[in-house]
C-alpha positions in Angstrom: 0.7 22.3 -48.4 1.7 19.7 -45.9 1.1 16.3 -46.5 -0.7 13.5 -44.7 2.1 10.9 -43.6 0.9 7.5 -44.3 -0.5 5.2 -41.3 2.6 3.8 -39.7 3.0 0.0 -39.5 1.8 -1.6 -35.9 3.6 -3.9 -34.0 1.4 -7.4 -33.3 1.8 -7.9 -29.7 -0.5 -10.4 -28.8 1.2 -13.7 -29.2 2.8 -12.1 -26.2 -0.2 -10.8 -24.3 -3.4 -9.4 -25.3 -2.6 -5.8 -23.7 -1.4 -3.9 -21.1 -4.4 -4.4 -18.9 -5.6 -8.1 -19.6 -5.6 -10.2 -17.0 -2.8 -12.3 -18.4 -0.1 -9.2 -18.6 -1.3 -9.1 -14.7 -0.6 -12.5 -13.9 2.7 -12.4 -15.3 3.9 -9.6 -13.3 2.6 -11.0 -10.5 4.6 -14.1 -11.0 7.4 -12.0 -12.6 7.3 -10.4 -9.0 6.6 -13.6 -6.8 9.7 -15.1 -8.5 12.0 -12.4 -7.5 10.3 -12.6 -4.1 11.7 -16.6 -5.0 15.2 -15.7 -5.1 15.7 -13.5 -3.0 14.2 -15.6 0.2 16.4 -18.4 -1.0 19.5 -16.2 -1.0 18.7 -15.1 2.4 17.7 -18.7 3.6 21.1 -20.3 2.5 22.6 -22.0 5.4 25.7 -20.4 7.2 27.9 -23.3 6.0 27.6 -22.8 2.7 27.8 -19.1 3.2 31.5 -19.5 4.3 32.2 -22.0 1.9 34.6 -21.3 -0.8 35.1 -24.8 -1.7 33.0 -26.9 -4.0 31.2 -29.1 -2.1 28.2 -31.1 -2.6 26.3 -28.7 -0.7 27.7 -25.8 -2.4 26.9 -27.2 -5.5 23.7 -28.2 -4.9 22.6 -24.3 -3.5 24.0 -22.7 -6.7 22.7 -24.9 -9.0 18.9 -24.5 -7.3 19.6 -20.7 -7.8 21.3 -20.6 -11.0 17.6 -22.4 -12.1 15.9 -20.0 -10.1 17.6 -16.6 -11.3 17.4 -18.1 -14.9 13.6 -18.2 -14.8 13.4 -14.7 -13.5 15.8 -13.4 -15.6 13.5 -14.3 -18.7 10.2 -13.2 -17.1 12.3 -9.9 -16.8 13.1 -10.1 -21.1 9.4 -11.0 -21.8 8.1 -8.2 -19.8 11.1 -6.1 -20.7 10.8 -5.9 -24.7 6.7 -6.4 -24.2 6.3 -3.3 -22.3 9.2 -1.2 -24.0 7.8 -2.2 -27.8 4.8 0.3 -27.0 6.6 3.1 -25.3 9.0 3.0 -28.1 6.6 3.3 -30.5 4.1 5.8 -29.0 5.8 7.5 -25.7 2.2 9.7 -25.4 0.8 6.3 -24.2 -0.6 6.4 -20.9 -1.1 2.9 -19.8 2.3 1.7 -21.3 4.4 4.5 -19.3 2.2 3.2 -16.3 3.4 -0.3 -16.9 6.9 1.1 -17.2 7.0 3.3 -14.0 5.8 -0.3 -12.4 8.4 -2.4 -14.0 11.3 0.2 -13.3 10.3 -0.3 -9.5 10.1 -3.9 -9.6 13.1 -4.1 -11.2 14.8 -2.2 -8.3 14.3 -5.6 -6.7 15.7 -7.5 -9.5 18.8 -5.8 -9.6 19.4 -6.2 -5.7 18.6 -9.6 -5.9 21.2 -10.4 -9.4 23.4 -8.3 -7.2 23.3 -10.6 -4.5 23.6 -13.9 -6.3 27.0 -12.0 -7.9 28.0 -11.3 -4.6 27.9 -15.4 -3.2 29.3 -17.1 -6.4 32.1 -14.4 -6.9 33.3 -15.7 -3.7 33.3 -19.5 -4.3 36.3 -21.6 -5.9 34.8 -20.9 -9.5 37.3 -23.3 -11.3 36.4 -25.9 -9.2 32.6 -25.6 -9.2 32.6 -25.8 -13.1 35.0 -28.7 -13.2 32.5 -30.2 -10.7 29.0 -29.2 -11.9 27.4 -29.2 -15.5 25.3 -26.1 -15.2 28.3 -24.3 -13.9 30.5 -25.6 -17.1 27.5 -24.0 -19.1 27.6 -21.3 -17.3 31.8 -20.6 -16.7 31.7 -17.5 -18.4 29.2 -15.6 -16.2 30.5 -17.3 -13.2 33.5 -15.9 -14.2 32.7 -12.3 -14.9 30.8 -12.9 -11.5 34.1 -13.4 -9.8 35.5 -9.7 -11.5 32.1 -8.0 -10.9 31.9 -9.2 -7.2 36.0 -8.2 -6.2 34.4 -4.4 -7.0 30.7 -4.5 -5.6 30.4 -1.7 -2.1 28.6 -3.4 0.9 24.9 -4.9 0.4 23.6 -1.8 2.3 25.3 0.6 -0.7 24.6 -1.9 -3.6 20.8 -2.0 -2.0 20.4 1.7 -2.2 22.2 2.5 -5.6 19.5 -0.1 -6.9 16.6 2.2 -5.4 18.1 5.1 -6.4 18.3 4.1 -10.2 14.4 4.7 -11.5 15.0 8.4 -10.0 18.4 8.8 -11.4 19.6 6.7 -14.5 16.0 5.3 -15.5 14.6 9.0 -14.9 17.2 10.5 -17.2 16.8 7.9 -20.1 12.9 8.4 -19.7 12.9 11.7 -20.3 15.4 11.9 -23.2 13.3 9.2 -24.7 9.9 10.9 -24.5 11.3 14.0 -25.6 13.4 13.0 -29.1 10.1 10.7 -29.6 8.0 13.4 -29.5 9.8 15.7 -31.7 8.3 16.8 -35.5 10.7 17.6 -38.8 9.2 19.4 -41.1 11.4 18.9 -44.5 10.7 21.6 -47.2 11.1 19.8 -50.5 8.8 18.8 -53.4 7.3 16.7 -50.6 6.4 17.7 -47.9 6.6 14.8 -44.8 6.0 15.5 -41.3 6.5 12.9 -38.2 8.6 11.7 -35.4 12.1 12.9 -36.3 14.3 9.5 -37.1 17.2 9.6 -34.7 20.2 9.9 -38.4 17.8 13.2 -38.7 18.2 14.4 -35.1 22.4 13.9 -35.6 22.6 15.7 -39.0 20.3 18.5 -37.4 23.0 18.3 -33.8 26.1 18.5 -36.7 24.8 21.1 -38.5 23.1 23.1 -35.8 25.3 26.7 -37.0 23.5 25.7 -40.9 20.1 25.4 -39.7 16.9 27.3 -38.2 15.5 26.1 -35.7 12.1 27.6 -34.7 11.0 29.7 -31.7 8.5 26.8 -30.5 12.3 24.5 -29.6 9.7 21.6 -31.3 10.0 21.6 -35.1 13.9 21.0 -36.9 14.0 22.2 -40.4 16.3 20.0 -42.3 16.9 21.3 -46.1 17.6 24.1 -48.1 17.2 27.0 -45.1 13.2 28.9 -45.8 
């Protein structure tokens, strides 16, 4: 006799949004997507003389702190709607309006990344010491500007870093989507004095993966029996 597994606690979601298809999860990837439209027209527009400027002038300072603001506001509409949107394909990958949101988000954030990848790009190329001895928000910020300065000495040309960001949902994304749905997806039935059937915690999936020459795994590839062998 298999038993019923209890209801499984829920997630309250909507001090964040009501749901995936109120009007306020719209507005805020519109804005989330206006914002990166934001950036990246500002990173374009910046004046040829502070392109080729190394140095910290006042005009240099003045672009990168305007962007630093800028990307910082994108960068946590991109958390909010991050962890909104992954807390319900986490939980329930069979749902069709959150792996909707998700394909949407993965695309947008194609954009994201080429736009980040960009800003890295410009302030891995200025004096870095001297703009956070200079500036406040880059002494707040020294250790990404920093980093940025590593990250941008190995970065390929704007064209390459462009296209390895559109390639991502259909390679990387793609791959990480798929292993998700499926291990989410997956039953264990445990043969005991109890009987408990579910989504198979991922400590259940790596004891099964150990011990794959000590257990049975049935012809459907769906069910792992973890226990003394039937």
């Amino acid at each position: 006799m298999i038993a019923s597994s209890p209801p499984l606690p829920r997630w309250d979601l909507t001090a964040v949004f009501p749901s995936l298809d109120s009007p306020e999860f719209a507005q805020a990837f519109a804005a989330l997507s206006g914002s990166v439209d934001a950036v990246a027209a500002r990173l374009e527009g910046l004046p040829s003389s502070v392109r080729r400027q190394a140095d910290a002038s006042p005009e240099v300072v003045g672009a990168f702190e305007a962007l630093t603001r800028q990307v910082n506001s994108m960068s946590e509409q991109v958390r909010t709607m991050s962890a909104y949107i992954y807390a319900f394909v986490s939980t329930d990958s069979r749902d069709a309006t959150a792996q909707a949101s998700l394909s949407r988000f993965q695309n947008l954030h194609v954009r994201v990344r080429q736009a980040h990848t960009r800003f890295v790009a410009w302030v891995g190329g200025l004096d870095v010491e001297q703009l956070i001895a200079v500036s406040p928000l880059a002494s707040e910020h020294a250790y990404f500007l920093r980093m940025a300065r590593e990250q941008a000495r190995h970065l390929m040309s704007p064209a390459e870093e462009d296209l390895a960001a559109a390639l991502e949902p259909s390679s990387g994304s793609a791959w990480d989507n798929l292993h998700g749905n499926l291990t989410s997806q997956l039953l264990v039935r445990r043969r005991s004095r109890s009987v408990w059937r579910g989504p198979a915690p991922p400590i259940l999936i790596a004891r099964f993966a150990v011990r794959r020459t000590k257990r049975r795994l049935p012809p459907c590839g769906r069910t792992l029996w973890l226990g003394p062998p039937p």
